[in-house]
C-alpha positions in Angstrom: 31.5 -34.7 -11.7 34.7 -35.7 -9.9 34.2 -33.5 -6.8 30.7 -34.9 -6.9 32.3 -38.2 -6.7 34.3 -37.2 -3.9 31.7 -35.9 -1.8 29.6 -38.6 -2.0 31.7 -41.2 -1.6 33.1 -39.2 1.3 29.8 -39.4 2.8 29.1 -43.4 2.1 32.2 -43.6 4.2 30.9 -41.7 7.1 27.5 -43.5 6.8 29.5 -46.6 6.8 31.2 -45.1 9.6 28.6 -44.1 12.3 25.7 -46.7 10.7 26.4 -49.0 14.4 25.6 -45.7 16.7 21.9 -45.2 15.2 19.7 -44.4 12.3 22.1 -42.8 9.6 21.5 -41.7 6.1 22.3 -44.7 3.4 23.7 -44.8 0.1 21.3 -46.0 -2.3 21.6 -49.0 -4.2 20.2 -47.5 -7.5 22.3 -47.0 -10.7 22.9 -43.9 -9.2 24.8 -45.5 -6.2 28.2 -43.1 -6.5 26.0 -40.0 -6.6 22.8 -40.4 -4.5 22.5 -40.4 -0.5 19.5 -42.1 0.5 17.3 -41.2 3.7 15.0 -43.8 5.5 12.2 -42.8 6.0 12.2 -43.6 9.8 15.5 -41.2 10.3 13.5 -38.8 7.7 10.9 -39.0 10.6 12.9 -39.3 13.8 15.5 -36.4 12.8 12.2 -33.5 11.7 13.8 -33.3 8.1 11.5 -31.3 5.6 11.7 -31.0 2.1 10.9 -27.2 0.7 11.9 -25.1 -2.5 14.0 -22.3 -3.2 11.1 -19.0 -2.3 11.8 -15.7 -3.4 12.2 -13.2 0.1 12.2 -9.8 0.7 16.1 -8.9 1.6 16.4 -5.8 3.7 19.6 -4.1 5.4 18.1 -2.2 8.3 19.3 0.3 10.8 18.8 -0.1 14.1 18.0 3.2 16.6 15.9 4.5 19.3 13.7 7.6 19.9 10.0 8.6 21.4 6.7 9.3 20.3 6.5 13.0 20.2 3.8 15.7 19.1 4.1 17.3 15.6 4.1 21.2 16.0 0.7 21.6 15.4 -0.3 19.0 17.8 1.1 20.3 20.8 -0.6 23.9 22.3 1.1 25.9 25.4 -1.6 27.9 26.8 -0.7 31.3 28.2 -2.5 33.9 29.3 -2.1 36.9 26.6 -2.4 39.4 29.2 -1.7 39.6 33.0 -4.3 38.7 35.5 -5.7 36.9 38.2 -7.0 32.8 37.3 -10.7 33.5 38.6 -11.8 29.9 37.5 -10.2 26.6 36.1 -12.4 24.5 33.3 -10.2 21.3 32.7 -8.1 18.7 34.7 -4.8 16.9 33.7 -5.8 14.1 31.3 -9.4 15.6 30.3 -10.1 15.3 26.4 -11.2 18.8 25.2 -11.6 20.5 21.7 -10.6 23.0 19.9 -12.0 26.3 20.9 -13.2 25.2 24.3 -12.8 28.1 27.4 -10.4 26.3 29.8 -9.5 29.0 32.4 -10.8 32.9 32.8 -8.5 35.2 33.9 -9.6 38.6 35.3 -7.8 41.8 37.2 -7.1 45.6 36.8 -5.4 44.8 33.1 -7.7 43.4 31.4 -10.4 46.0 33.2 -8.0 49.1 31.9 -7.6 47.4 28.4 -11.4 47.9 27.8 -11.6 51.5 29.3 -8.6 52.8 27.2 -10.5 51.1 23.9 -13.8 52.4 24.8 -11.8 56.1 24.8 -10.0 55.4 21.8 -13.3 54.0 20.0 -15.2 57.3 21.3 -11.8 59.6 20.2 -11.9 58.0 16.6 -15.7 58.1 16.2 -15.3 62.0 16.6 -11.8 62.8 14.9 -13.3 60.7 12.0 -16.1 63.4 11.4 -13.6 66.0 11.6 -11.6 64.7 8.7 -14.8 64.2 6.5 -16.3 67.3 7.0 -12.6 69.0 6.6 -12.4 67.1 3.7 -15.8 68.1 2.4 -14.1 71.7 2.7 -10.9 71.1 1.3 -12.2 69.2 -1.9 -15.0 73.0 -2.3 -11.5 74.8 -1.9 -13.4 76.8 1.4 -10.5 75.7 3.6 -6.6 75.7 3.6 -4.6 72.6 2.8 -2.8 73.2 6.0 -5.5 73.0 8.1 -7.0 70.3 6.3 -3.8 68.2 6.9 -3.4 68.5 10.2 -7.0 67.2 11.0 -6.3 64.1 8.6 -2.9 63.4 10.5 -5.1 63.5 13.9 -7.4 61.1 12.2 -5.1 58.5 10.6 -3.2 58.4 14.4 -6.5 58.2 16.2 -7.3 55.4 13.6 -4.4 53.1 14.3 -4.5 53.7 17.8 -8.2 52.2 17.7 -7.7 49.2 15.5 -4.6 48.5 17.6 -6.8 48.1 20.8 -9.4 46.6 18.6 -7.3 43.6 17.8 -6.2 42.9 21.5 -9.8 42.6 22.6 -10.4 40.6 19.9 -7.3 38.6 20.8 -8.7 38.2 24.4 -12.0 36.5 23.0 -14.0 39.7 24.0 -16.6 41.1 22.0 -15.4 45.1 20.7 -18.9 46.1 20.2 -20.2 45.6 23.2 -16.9 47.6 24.7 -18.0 50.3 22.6 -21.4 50.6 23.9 -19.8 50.5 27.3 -20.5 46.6 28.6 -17.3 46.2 30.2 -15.9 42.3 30.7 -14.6 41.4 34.3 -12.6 38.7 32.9 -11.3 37.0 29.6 -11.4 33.4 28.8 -8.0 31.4 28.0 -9.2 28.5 25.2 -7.3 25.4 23.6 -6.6 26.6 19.7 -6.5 22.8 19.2 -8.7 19.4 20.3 -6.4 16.5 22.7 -5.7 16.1 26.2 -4.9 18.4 29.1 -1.5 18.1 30.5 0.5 20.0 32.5 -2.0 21.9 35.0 -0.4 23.2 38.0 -2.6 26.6 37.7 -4.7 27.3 40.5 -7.4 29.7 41.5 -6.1 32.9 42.9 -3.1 32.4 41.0 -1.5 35.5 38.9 -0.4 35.0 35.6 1.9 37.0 33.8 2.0 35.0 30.7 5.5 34.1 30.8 4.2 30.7 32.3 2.3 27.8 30.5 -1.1 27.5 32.2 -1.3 23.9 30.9 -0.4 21.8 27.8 -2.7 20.2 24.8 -1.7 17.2 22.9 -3.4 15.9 20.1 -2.7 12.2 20.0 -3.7 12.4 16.3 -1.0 14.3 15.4 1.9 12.4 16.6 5.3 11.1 15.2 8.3 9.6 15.7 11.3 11.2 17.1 14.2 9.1 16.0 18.1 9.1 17.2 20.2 8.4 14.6 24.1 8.6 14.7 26.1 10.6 12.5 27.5 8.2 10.4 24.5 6.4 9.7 23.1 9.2 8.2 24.2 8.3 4.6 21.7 5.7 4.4 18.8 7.2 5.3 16.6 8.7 2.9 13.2 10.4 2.6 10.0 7.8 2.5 11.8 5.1 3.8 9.9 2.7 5.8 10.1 2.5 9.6 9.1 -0.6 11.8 8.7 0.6 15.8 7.2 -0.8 18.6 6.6 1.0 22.6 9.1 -0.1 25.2 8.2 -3.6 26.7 6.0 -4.0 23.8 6.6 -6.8 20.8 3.9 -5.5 19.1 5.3 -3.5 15.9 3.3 -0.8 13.8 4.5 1.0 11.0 5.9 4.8 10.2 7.3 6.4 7.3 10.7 8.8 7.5 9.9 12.1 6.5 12.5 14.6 7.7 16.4 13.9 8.2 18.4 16.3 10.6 21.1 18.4 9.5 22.7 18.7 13.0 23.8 17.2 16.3 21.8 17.4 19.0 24.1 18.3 21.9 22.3 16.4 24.4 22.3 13.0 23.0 25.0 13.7 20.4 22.8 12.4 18.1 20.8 13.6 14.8 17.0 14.0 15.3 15.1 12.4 12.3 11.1 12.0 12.3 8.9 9.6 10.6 4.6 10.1 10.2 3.0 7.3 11.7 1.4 4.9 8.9 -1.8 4.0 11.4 -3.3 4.9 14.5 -1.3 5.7 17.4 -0.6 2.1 19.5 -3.2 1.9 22.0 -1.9 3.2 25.4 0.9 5.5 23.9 1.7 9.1 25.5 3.7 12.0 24.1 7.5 11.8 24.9 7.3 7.9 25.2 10.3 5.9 24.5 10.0 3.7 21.4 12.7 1.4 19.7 12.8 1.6 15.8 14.2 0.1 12.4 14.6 1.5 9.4 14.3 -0.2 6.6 17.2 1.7 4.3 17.2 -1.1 1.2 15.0 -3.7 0.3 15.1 -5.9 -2.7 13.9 -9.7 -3.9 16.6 -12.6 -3.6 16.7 -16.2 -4.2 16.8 -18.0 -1.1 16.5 -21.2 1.3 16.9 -22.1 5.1 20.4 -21.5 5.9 20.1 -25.1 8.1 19.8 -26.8 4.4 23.5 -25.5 3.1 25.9 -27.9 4.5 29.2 -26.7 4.4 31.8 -29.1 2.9 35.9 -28.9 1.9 34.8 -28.5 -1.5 32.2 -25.7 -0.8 28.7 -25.6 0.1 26.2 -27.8 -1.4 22.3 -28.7 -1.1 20.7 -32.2 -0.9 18.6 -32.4 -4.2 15.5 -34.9 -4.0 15.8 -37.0 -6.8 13.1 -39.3 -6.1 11.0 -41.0 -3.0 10.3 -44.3 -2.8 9.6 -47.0 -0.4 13.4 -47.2 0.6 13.6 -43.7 1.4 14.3 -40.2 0.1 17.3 -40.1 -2.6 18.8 -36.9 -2.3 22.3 -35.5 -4.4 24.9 -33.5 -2.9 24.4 -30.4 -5.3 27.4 -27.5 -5.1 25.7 -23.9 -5.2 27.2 -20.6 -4.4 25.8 -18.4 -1.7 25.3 -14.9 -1.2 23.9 -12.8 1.6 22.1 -13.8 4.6 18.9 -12.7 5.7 17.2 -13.7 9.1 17.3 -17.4 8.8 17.8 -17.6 4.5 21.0 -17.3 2.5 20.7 -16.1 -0.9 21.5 -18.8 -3.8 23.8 -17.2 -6.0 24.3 -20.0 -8.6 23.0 -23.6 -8.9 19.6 -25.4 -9.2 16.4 -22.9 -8.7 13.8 -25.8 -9.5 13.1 -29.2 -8.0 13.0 -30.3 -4.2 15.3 -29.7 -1.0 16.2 -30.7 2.3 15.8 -28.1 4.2 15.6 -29.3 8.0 17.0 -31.9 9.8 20.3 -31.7 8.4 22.1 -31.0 12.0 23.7 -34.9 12.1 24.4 -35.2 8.3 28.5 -34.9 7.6 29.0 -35.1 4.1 
């Protein structure tokens, strides 16, 4: 009660004090004289004072990094020709939306032309060593023929065998159709298509061109399957944890969306000598974004619920700081009570209230010309 004293009367004197410069707050002439500092209502006015509660907010330590927006790896398809040839005819342009499965280039030349020949012999060589070995086997099983012989016509097979289905699966891998091979419709060139639905990128292939396969004919990114690339410094990585929420927006953008951390790095990327974390994007991708676009992030590495109020309403004083408690309003004013509290963390523009008076009335703005 004594340091109460003090700081009110402490403030009487400076009202006293500064009362022939302007408006100033007035002690009040209640019973409660010693205790209460009372506010006109026309300073109350004239100085933008409010009056509020202590509200419960969200408290969150965050981490601040960059990164970009980058394809998962199932987003992103490189699109080579599997075997060497001549580009006989181009289907897409850089930025074109196309879908999974679509034909973007045909490639055609001598390869892909002896490909089909040497299946079509192997097809015709296993079609005859295969009724070799059944009919030797026919033999074998009546005990008409030796086990020798018998063995070397099922070794023939089993080689001719593999040799055909090896073939087999590179035509099939080429998009062609093995039957018709076998029945001697030959292919003068092979189509090149996306595995995966986005937009073409990439395209410097031109007609004429040879391709050896060594060389990415063009690029397709799925904009729905991107995520965040994220930067984060070694020593920061202690805080981070799986599921975490992330809060990004695009450069020269103040629009934020939301992510989610999924993966954490285990090691240094040379180039930026930092550790590459990613996060799944919580909503669609921002309107106008691109693969390998530069984004600024925050992760949100603790959040819990404090006390709090404006840190404008906490005046500092030599006993500690202390809040204006509304007693009561009246026609002479607002009567308000130097309360001491004890303050915690600050969030933003709150400070956590530690320990004093959770219910009732504050001041919580206009406090910038009070001296207590």
């Amino acid at each position: 009660m004594n340091t109460l004293k003090t700081i009110a009367l402490l403030g009487i004197a400076h009202l006293i004090i500064t009362a022939c410069n302007g408006p100033s707050a007035a002690p009040s002439t209640t019973s409660q004289e010693e205790e209460e500092l009372r506010i006109a209502p026309q300073q109350f006015a004239q100085e933008g004072m409010q009056i509020g509660r202590i509200q419960t907010i969200a408290f969150e330590q965050n981490l601040d990094c960059n990164g970009s927006l980058q394809a998962r790896p199932n987003g992103k398809a490189l699109l080579n020709a599997p075997l060497p040839g001549i580009i006989q005819s181009i289907s897409c342009q850089n930025g074109q939306t196309v879908r999974g499965g679509q034909s973007l280039f045909e490639v055609g030349g001598t390869p892909v032309i002896d490909l089909q020949k040497d299946f079509a012999e192997a097809a015709a060589e296993y079609g005859r060593l295969k009724s070799e070995f059944e009919r030797a086997q026919t033999l074998f099983q009546e005990q008409v023929s030796a086990e020798k012989e018998y063995r070397a016509t099922q070794s023939a097979y089993l080689v001719a065998r593999a040799h055909y289905q090896g073939l087999k699966l590179k035509i099939e891998t080429l998009g062609l159709s093995p039957q018709k091979i076998e029945a001697g419709e030959f292919y003068a060139s092979y189509p090149v298509k996306s595995p995966i639905g986005g937009r073409v990128s990439g395209l410097q292939a031109n007609i004429g061109t040879h391709t050896d396969g060594s060389t990415a004919l063009a690029t397709v990114i799925d904009a729905e399957r991107m995520q965040l690339q994220l930067n984060i410094f070694p020593k920061d990585l202690a805080d981070l944890r799986e599921g975490q929420s992330v809060r990004y927006r695009l450069a020269h953008s103040d629009l934020l969306y939301q992510a989610r951390l999924h993966a954490i790095g285990s090691a240094v990327n040379q180039a930026s000598r930092a550790v590459d974390c990613y996060a799944t994007l919580s909503g669609p991708l921002p309107e106008g974004a691109i693969a390998d676009q530069f984004i600024s992030a925050t992760i949100v590495t603790q959040s819990d619920s404090i006390q709090a109020l404006p840190s404008e309403a906490i005046l500092q004083t030599e006993a500690g700081p202390v809040v204006l408690l509304l007693q009561k309003q009246d026609d002479e004013g607002y009567h308000f009570v130097p309360t001491p509290i004890k303050t915690g963390r600050q969030y933003k523009s709150h400070t956590e209230i530690l320990d004093g008076p959770v219910q009732g009335q504050f001041l919580t703005a206009g406090l910038y010309n009070l001296v207590l």
